[in-house]
N, C-alpha and C positions, 0 to 999 in steps of 0.2 A: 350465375344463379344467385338470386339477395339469398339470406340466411334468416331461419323465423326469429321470433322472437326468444329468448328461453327466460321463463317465470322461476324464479328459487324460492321454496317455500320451506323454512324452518319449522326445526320438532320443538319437544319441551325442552327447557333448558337451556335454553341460544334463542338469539334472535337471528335479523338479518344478514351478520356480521360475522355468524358463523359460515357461510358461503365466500367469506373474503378471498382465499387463497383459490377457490377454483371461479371465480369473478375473474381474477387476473390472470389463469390459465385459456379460459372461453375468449378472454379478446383476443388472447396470444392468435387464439386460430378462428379471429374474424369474427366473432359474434359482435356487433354492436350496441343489437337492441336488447340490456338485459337490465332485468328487475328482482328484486330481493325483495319481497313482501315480507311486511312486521304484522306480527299475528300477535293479539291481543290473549289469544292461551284459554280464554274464558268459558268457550266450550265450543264445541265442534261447529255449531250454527255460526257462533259469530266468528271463526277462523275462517271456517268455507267465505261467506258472506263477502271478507274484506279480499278472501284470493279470487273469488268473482268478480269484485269491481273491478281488479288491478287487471285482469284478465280479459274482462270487456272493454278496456279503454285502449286494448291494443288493435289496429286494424290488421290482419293478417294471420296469419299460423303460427302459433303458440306450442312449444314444449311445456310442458312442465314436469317438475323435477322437483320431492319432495325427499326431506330427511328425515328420517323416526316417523314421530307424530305426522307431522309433513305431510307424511304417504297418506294418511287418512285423510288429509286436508285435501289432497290432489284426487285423490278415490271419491270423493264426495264431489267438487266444483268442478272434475273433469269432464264431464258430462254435455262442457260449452261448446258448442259449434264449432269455434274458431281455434280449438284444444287436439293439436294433429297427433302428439304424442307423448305419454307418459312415464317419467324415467322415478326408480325407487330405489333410495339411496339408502342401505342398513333400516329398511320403513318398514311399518304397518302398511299393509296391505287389505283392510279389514272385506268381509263377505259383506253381502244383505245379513242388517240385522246383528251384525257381531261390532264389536267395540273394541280398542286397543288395550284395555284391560281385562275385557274375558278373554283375548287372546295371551296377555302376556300372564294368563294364570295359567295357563296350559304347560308352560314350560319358563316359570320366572327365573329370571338373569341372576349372571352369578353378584351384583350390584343389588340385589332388590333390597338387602337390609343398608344401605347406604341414604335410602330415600325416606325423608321423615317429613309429616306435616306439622305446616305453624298452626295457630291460633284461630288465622282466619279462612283455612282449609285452602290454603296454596302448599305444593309440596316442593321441596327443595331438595337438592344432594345434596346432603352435609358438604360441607366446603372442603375440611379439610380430606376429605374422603373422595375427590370430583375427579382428581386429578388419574387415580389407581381405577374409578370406577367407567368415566367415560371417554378419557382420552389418555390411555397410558401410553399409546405410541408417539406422541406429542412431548413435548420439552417440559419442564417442571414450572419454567415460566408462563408456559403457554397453558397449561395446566391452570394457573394462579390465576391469570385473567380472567378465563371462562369460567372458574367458580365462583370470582365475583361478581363477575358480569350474568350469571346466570338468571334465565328470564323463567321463572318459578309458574306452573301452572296453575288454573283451579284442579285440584283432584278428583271433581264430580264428570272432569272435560274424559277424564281415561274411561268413563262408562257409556260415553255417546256414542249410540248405534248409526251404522252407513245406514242409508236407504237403498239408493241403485249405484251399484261401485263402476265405475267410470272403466276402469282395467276390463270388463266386460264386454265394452262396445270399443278400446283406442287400445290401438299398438300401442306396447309397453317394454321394458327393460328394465333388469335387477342387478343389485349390487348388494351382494353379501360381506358383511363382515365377519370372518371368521372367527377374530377371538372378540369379540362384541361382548359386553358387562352389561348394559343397558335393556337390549332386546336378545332372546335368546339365538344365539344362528341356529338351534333345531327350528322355530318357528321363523326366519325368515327363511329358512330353505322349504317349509311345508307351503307358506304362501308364496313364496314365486314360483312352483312348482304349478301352481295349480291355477294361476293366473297362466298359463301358458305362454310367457314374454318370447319375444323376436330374440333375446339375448339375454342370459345371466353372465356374469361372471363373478368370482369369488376372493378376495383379497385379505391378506393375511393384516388383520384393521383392528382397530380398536372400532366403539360408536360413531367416534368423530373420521370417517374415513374422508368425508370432504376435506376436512382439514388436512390428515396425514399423509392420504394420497390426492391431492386432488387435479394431479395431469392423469391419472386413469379414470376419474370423475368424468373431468371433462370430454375425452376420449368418448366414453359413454355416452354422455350428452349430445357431443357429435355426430356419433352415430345414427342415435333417432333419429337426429335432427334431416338428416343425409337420406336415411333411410323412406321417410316420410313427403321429403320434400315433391 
């Protein structure tokens, strides 16, 4: 039996690249056909927009599989025909009409004073602060990369409302990260709750659980993909 495609879509903060270590887990167990979409951060229309193309150029059945912001990105463009299954990795999961910052006002991370904007209203995690706030369970050095490499959003992007959330109409799957700085785990356990997903499961993680776990990542990923086929 082929295997679908699986689409990775990065939150704020990271680009493609934060997917790396579970890139190389997913072939371990046969995935061939995989894509790491680079999202421009600029605001929810033009994320969705570019995970639509990459999404439509595929011919067959598509996972997707979004991180943090991500989740929104996948909650918005999952809605495509060819989009079998939806996996939400430490994500937004946002409703009709709610926004990944009226949710993370409900219960802000223990990281929110870590987040500051520049000049020209992109926001950034202080650098030296990236390491304790989004990936503590990761190495110091791996910590140093991602805060330089960090892919900074517009900040106007955290107030863009879902229209029809995709988790509505596609099997879905959650991943908690339990000790999470970034996103609150009270609010990722109130929205996979109520997405009704085929599967949560809960990992003792920082943000970056792609990163720190990402053979249970893929395991997940598997699953839809299995599940759906």
């Amino acid at each position: 039996m082929s295997k679908p495609a699986v689409v990775l879509v990065h939150g704020f903060w990271g680009g493609a690249a934060h997917w790396a270590k579970a890139i190389v887990e997913l072939k371990r167990l046969g995935y061939n056909d995989l894509h790491a979409v680079e999202n421009p951060l600029t605001s929810l229309a033009d994320d969705v927009e570019r995970t639509r193309k990459m999404v439509a150029q595929i011919n067959g059945p598509v996972v997707l599989v979004g991180h943090s912001y991500g989740g929104a990105v996948i909650t918005e463009a999952g809605n495509l025909p060819n989009v079998a299954a939806l996996v939400y990795i430490a994500a937004f999961a946002p409703d009709a009409g709610e926004s990944p910052g009226g949710i993370t006002q409900q219960h802000p991370p223990a990281a929110v004073a870590n987040i500051a904007p520049d000049s020209d209203g992109y926001l950034w995690v202080i650098p030296d602060k990236f390491h304790e706030s989004f990936c503590q369970d990761l190495t110091a050095d791996e910590g140093l990369v991602m805060a330089v490499t960090q892919k900074a959003p517009l900040g106007s992007t955290f107030g863009d409302n879902i229209s029809d959330p995709a988790w509505k109409h596609k099997p879905c799957w959650y991943q908690i990260s339990s000790q999470d700085r970034m996103i609150a785990p009270e609010n990722q356990q109130r929205m996979s709750a109520r997405m009704n997903p085929r599967k949560t499961i809960t990992l003792e993680s920082s943000h970056a659980s792609l990163a720190s776990h990402p053979a249970e990542i893929a395991a997940l990923i598997d699953e839809a993909a299995k599940a759906t086929a």
